[in-house]
C-alpha positions as a printed NumPy array, in Angstrom:
array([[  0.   ,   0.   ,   0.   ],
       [  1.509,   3.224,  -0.778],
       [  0.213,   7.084,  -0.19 ],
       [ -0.63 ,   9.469,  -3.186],
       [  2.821,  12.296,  -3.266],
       [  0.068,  14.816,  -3.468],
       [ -1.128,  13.229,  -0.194],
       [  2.322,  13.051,   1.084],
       [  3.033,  16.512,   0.287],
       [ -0.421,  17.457,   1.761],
       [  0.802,  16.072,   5.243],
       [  4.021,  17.612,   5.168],
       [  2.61 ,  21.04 ,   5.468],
       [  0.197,  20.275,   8.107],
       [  1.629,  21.018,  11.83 ],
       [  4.298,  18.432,  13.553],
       [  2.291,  16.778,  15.478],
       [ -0.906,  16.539,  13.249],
       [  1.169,  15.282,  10.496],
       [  2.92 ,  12.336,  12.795],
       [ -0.547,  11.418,  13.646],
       [ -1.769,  11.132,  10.007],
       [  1.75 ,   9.225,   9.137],
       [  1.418,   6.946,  12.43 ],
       [ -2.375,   6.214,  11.221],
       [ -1.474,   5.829,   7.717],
       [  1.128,   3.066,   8.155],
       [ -1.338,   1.445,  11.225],
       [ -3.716,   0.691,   7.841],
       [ -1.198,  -0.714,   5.797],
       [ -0.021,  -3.113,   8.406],
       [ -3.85 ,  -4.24 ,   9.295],
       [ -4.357,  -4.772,   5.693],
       [ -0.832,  -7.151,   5.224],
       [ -2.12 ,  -8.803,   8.215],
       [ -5.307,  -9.808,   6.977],
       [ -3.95 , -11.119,   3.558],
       [ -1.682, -12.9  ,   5.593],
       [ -4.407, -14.515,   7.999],
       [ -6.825, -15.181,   5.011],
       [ -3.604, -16.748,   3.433],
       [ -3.712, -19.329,   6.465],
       [ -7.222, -19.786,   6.534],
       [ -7.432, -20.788,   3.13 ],
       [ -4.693, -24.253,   4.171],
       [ -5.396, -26.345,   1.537],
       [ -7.554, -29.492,   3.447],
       [ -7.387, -32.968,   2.174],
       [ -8.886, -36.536,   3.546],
       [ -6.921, -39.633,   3.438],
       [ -8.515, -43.   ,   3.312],
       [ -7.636, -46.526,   4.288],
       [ -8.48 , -49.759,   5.18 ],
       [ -6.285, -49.616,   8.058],
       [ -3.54 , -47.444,  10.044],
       [ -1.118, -48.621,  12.351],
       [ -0.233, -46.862,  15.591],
       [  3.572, -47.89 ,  16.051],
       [  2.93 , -46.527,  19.539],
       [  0.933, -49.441,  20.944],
       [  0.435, -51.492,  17.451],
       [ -3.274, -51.271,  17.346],
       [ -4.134, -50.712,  14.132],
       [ -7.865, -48.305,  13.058],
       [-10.083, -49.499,  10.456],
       [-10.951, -48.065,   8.531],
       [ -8.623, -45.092,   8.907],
       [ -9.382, -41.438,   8.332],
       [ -6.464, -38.609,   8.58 ],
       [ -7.858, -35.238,   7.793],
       [ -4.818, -32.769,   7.111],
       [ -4.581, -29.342,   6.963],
       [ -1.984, -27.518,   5.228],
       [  1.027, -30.002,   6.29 ],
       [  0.085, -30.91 ,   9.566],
       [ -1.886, -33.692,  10.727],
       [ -5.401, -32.106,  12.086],
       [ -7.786, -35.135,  12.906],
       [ -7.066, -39.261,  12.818],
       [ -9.908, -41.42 ,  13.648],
       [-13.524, -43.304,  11.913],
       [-15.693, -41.927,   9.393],
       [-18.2  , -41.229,  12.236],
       [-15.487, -39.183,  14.41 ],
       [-14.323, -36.818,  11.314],
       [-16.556, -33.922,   9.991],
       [-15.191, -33.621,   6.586],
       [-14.617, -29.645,   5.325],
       [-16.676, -29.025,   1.803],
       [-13.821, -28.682,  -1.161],
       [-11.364, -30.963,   0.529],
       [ -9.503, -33.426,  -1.396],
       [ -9.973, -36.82 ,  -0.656],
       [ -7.478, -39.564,  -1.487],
       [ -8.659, -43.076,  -1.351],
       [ -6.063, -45.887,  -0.597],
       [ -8.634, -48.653,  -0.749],
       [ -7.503, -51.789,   1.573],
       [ -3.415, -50.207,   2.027],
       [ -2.304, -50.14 ,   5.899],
       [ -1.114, -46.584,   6.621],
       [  1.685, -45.747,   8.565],
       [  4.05 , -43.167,   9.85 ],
       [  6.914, -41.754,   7.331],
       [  9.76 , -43.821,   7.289],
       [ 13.013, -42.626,   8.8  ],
       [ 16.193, -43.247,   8.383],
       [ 18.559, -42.73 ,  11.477],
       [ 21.842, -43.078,  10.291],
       [ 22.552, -42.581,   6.428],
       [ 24.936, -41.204,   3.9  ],
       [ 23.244, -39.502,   0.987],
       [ 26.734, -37.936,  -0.5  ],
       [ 28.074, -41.551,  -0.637],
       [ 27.685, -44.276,  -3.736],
       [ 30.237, -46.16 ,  -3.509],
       [ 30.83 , -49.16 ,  -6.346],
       [ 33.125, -51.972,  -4.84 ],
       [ 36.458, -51.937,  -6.643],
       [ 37.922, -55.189,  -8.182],
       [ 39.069, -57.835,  -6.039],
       [ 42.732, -56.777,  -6.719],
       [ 42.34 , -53.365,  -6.207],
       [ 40.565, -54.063,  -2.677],
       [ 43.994, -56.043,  -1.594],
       [ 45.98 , -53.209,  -2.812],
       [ 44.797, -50.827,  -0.151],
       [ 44.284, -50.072,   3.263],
       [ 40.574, -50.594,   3.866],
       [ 39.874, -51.733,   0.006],
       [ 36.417, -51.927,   0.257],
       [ 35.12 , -48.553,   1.274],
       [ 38.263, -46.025,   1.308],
       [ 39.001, -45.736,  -2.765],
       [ 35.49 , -44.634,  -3.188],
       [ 35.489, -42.671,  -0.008],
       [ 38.542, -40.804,  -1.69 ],
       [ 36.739, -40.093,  -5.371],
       [ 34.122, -38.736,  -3.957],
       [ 36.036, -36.489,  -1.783],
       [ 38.571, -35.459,  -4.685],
       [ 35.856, -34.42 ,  -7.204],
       [ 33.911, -31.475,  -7.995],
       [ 31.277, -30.67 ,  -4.792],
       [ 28.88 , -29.339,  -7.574],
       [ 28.695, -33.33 ,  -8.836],
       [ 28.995, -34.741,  -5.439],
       [ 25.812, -32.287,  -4.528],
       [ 23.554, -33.931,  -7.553],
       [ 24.51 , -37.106,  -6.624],
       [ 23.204, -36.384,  -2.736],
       [ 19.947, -34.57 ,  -4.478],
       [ 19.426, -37.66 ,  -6.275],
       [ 19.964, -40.402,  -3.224],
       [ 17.482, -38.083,  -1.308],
       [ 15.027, -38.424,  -4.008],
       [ 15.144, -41.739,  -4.21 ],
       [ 14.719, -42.242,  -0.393],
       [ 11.452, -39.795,  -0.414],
       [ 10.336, -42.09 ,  -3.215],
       [ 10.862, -45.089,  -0.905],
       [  8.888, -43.567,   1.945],
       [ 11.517, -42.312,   3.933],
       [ 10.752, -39.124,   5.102],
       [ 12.662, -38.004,   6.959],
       [ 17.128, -38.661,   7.29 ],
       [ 19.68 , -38.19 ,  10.029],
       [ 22.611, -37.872,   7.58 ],
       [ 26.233, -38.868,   9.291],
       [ 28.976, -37.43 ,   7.885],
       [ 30.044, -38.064,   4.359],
       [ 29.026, -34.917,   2.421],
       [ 32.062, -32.497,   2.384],
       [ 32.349, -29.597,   3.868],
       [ 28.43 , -28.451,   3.543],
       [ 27.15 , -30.989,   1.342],
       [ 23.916, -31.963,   3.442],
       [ 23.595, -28.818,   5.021],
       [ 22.997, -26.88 ,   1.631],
       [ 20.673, -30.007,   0.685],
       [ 18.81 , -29.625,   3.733],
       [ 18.17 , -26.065,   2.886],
       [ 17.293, -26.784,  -0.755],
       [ 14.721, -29.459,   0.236],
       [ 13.283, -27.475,   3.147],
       [ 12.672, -24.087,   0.221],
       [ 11.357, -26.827,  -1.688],
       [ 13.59 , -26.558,  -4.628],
       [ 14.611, -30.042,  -5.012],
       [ 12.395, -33.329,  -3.413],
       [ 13.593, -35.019,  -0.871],
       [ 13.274, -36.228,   2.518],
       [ 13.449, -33.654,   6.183],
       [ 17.071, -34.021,   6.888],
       [ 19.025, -33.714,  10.041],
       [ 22.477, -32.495,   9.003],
       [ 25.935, -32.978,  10.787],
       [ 28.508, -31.735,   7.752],
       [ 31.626, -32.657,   8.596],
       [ 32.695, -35.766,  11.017],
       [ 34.694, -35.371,  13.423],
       [ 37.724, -37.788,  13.985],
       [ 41.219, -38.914,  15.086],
       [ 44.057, -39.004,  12.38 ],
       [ 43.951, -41.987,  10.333],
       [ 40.699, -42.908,  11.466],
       [ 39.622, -43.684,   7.37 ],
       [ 42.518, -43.214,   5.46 ],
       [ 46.682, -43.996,   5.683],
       [ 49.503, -43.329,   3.511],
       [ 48.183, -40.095,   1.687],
       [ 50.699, -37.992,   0.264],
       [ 52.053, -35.653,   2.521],
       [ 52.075, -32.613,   0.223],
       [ 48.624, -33.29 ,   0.016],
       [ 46.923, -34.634,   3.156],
       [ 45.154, -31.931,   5.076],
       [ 43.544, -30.374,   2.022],
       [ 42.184, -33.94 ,   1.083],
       [ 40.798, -34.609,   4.966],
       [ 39.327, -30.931,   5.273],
       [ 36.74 , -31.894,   2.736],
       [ 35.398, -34.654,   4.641],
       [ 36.484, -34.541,   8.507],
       [ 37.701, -32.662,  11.13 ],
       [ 40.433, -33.432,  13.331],
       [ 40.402, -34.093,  17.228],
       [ 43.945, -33.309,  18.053],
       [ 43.183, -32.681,  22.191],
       [ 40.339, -31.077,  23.915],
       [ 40.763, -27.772,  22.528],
       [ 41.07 , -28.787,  18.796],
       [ 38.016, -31.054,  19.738],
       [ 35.616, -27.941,  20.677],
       [ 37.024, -26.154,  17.788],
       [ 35.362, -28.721,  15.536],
       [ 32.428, -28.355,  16.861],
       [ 32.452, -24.703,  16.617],
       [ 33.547, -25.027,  12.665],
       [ 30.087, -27.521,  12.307],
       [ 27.784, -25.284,  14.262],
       [ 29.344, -22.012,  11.854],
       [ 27.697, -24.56 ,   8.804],
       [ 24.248, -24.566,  11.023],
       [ 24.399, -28.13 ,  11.547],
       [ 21.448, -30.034,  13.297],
       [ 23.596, -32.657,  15.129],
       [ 27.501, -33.479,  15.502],
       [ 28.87 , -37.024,  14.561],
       [ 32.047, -38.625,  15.721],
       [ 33.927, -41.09 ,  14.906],
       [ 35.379, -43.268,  18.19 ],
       [ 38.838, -45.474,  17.668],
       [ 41.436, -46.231,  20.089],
       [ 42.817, -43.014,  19.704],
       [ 40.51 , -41.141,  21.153],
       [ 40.348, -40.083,  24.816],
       [ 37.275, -39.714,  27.099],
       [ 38.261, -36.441,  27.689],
       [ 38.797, -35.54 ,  24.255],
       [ 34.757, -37.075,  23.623],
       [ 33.397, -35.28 ,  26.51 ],
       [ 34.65 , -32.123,  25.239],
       [ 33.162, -32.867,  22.21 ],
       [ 29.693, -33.562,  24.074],
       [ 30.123, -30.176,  25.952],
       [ 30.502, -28.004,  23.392],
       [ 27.745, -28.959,  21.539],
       [ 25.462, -29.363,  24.166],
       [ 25.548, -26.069,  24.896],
       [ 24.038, -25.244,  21.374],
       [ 21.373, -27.877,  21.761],
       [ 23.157, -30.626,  19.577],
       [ 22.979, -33.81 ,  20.125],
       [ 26.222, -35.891,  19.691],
       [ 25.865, -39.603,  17.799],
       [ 29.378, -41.308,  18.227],
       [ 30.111, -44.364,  15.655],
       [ 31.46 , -47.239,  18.134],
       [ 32.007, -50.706,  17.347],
       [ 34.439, -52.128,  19.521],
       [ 34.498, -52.884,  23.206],
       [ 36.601, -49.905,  24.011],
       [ 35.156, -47.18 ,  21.644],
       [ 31.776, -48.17 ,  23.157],
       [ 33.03 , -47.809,  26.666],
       [ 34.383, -44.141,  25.776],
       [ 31.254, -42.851,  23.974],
       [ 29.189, -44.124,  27.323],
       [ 31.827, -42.617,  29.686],
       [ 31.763, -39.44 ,  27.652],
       [ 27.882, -39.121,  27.432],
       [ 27.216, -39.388,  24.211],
       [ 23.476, -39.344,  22.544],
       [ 23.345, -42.16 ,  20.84 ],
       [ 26.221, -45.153,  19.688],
       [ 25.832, -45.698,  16.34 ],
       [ 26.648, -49.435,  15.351],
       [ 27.512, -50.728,  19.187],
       [ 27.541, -54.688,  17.277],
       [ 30.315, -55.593,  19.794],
       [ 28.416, -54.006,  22.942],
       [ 28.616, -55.829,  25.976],
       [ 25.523, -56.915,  28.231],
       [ 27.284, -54.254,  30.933],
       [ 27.697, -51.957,  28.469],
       [ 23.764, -52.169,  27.072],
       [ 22.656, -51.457,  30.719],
       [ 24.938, -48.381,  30.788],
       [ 23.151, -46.965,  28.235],
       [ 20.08 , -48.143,  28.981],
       [ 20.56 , -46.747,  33.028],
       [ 21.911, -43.239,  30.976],
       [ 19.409, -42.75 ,  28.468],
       [ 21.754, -43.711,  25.917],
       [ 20.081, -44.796,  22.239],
       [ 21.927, -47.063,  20.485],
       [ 21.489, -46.925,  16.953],
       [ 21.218, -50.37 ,  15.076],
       [ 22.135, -50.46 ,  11.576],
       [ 21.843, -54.195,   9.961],
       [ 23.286, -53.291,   6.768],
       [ 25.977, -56.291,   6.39 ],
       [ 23.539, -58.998,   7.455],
       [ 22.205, -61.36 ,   5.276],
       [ 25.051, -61.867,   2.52 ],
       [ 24.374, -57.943,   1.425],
       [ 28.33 , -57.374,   0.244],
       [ 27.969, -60.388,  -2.098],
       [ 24.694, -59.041,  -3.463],
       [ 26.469, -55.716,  -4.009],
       [ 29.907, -57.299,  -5.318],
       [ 28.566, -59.907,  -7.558],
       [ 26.662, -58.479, -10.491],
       [ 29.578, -55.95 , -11.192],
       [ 32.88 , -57.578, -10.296],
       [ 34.573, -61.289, -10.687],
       [ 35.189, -62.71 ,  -7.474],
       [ 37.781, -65.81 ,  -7.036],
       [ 36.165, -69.349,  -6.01 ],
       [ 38.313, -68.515,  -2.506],
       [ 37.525, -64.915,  -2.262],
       [ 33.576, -66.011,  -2.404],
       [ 33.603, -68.929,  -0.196],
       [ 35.418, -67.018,   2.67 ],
       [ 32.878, -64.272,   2.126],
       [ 29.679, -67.15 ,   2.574],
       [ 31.495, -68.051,   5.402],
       [ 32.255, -64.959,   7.06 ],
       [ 28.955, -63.509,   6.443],
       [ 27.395, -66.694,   7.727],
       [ 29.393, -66.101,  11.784],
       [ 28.294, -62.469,  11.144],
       [ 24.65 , -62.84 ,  11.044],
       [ 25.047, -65.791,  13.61 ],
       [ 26.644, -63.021,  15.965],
       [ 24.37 , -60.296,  15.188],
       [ 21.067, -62.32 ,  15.958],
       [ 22.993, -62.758,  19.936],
       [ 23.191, -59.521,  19.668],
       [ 19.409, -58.029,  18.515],
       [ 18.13 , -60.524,  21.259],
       [ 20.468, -58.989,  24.166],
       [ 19.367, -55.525,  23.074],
       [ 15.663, -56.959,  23.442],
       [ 16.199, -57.956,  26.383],
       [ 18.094, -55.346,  28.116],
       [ 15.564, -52.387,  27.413],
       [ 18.016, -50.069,  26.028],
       [ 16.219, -47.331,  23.372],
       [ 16.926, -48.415,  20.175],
       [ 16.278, -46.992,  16.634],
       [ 17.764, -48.028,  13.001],
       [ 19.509, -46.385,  10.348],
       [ 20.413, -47.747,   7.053],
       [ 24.346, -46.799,   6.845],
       [ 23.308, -46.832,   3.706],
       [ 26.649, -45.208,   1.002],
       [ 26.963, -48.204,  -1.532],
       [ 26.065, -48.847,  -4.852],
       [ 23.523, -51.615,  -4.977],
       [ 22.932, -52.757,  -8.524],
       [ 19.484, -52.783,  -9.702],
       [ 18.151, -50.721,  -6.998],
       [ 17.787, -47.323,  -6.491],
       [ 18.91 , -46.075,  -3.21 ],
       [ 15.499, -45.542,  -1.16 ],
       [ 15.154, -49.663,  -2.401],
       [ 18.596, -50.065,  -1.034],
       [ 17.773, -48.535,   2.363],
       [ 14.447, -50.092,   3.133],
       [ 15.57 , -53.444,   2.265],
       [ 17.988, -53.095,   5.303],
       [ 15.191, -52.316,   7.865],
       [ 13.859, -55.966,   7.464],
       [ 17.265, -57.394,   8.297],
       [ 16.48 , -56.608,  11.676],
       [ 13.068, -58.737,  11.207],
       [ 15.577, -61.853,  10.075],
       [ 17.606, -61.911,  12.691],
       [ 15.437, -62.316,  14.925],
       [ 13.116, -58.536,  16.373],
       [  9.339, -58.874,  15.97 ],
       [  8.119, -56.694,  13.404],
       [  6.061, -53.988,  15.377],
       [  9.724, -53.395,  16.845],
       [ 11.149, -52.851,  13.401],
       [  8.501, -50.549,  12.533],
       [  8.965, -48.945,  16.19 ],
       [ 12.5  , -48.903,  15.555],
       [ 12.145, -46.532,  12.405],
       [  8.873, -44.794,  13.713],
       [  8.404, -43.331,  16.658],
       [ 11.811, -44.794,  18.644],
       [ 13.339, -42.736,  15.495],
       [ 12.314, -39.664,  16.323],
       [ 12.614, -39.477,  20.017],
       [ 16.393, -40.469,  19.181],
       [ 16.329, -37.569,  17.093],
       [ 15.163, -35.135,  19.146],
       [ 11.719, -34.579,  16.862],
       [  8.631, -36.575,  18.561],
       [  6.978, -33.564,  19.078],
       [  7.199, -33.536,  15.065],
       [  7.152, -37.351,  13.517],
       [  6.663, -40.861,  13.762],
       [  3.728, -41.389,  14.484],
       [  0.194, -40.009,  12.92 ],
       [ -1.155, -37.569,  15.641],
       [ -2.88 , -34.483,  15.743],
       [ -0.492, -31.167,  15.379],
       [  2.5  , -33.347,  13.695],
       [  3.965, -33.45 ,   9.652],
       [  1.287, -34.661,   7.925],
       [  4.034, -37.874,   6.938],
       [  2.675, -40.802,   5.284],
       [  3.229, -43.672,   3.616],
       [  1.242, -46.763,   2.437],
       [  1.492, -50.403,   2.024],
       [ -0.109, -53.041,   0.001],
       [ -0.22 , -55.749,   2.395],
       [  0.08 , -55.819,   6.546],
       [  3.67 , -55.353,   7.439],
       [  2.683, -56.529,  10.941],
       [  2.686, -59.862,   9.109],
       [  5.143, -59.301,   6.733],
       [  7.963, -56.763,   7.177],
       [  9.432, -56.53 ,   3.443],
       [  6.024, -54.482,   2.728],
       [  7.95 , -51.746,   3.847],
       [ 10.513, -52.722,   0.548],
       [  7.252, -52.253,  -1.547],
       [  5.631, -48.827,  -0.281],
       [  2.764, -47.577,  -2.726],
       [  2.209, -44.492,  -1.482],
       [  4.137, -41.361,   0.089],
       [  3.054, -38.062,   1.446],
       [  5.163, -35.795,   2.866],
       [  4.4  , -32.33 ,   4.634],
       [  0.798, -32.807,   3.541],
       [  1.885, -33.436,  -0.544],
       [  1.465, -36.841,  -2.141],
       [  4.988, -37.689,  -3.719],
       [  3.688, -41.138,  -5.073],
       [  0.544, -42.704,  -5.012],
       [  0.52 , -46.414,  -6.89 ],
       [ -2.922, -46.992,  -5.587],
       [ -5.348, -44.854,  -6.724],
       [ -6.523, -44.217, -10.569],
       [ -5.969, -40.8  , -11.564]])
């Protein structure tokens, strides 16, 4: 709104205080007006109905049917029978015939800036960790402009899968999942809500050995920053919260110190971060516990001690059965040879890992620790796209051995209170994301439904829907 010059001119010649009056009323009018385009803006939330046979409540695994979500704008407004929801005139109803609905997916432990193709069996033997750190290194060396359309894409892909939301770990340069964050949240690219951490944090030769001298710390900056002591190890965190990260990821080896950690853990809990430590071992385990971290991401060698520590500390570990079931040899097969040797010590090897890791699913049953699970999903996996990739790994937990409403618990609503965000997701309640996906079948009875989502919605927008005619 703008006043006439003559106007203008008008008040200018009209005594002090009269004209400050005039001016003062003047610009009251043009703010009352911008409010009440804004509020009519609001009130005119675009309202939709979604229909189903059934919805599960990960909370206590009762499952409504039928099942009627009424969403406003993107939040979640009403969930309940046909009888218990007055349905607005003009809203848009979506019909999912017999699906099961449930709670957006998400995915507590991933790397979207990671795609990593298994090198030749040679070139594995050639270097210090083969497997992972010749990819690691490509991606780090090449242009951040490709490595950012590769993360747009794997985020894509996840949405597509169902997963809604991400808690991205490291992997994606200096501000690769930050700036992807931002892009999905201004909704300029698709993609799931993603917590990011930027840069991990970690002890010298955590990932990589031998580099050449000349040309080591410019390589490392792009990925990781260095705990060198307590001081260097708040600095880090400093240099992640100047990239406006949403949580701060370490790495835990021998090499670091308690101290070191709990500095870490300081630092960033005094700007409301949460820390999620990558353990494996005994000892690593022991010094994310004894430091305080959040959450222990992997924890496969935890002890039953250990599991009550966290448990007694409100600890969540974060499971991530993303090697079990022969999944290198699916990955390695279809695009390299493997030797008659090299494959039968990977059969066997794979076959004492998932022995070990069913021990250790039922120990964290039974010792009441939180729990939540993340893909770890950064490889290549031929013939599937990366959202496939991820899902799939969600009903390894199912096969070795956790009942399926704890799967779906485990990705749901145990997700988000690890992340910090219950107040927001995982489950579909009043006042939170309008986040949904749908299944064919009943993944209470079988869990690889969630491999075959039909339907998505995220923020209150469909993003797939394989089961209703246009």
């Amino acid at each position: 709104m703008q006043i006439p010059i003559r106007q203008a001119f008008e008040l200018l010649e009209q005594p002090p205080l009269t004209c400050m009056r005039k001016i003062a009323t003047s610009f009251a009018l043009v703010f009352l007006t911008l409010a009440s385009v804004q509020l009519s803006a609001q009130s005119a939330a675009s309202v939709t109905l979604v229909k189903a046979e059934r919805l599960l409540d990960p909370r206590t695994g009762n499952v409504l049917t039928p099942a009627f979500v009424l969403i406003e704008g993107d939040k979640v407004k009403q969930v309940g029978s046909s009888s218990q929801i007055g349905v607005p005139s003009g809203a848009k109803i979506i019909d999912l015939g017999i699906a099961t609905l449930l709670p957006g997916l998400i995915d507590s432990h991933t790397h979207l800036f990671l795609d990593i193709i298994v090198p030749p069996e040679a070139e594995m033997a050639r270097h210090e960790n083969g497997l992972f750190a010749p990819g690691m290194l490509l991606a780090m060396v090449e242009s951040p402009t490709k490595r950012a359309f590769l993360g747009a894409q794997m985020a894509r892909e996840d949405l597509e899968s169902g997963i809604t939301t991400v808690r991205n770990l490291g992997h994606s340069g200096v501000d690769g999942d930050t700036e992807l964050r931002d892009a999905i949240n201004a909704g300029r690219v698709p993609g799931p809500r993603i917590l990011a951490s930027a840069r991990k944090l970690i002890t010298r030769g955590s990932y990589v050995q031998n580099l050449n001298p000349a040309l080591a710390e410019p390589i490392l900056q792009q990925e990781f920053l260095l705990i060198e002591g307590t001081d260097r190890a708040r600095a880090a965190v400093r240099q992640n919260e100047f990239q406006n990260v949403d949580v701060i990821k370490v790495t835990a080896d021998d090499n670091l110190t308690v101290p070191e950690l709990a500095a870490v853990v300081e630092e960033a809990h005094r700007q409301h971060l949460k820390v999620a430590v990558h353990a494996v071992d005994k000892t690593s385990i022991q010094t994310a516990i004894d430091a305080g971290a959040d959450s222990i991401e992997h924890g496969n060698d935890s002890s039953d001690e250990q599991l009550r520590q966290m448990r007694d500390k409100g600890i969540f570990l974060d499971l991530t059965p993303t090697a079990y079931g022969g999944f290198f040899l699916k990955i390695m097969e279809p695009t390299i040879v493997l030797s008659a040797e090299t494959r039968s010590s990977r059969v066997s090897s794979s076959a004492r890992r998932d022995k070990q890791y069913k021990d250790f699913v039922q120990r964290v049953l039974k010792s009441g620790v939180k729990f939540a699970a993340g893909s770890d999903m950064c490889w290549f996996y031929p013939g599937n796209t990366r959202g496939q990739a991820s899902t799939a790994t969600f009903a390894n937990l199912r096969d070795a051995g956790m009942p399926a409403l704890d799967v779906i618990r485990a990705i749901t609503i145990h997700a988000a209170e690890g992340l910090g965000w219950q107040d927001r997701i995982g489950t579909v309640e009043p006042g939170k994301f309008a986040d949904l996906v749908a299944v064919s079948g009943d993944p209470l009875a079988d869990i690889t439904e969630l491999e075959r989502v039909r339907f998505v919605m995220k923020d209150g927008k469909v993003v797939r829907n394989d089961l209703t005619k246009p």
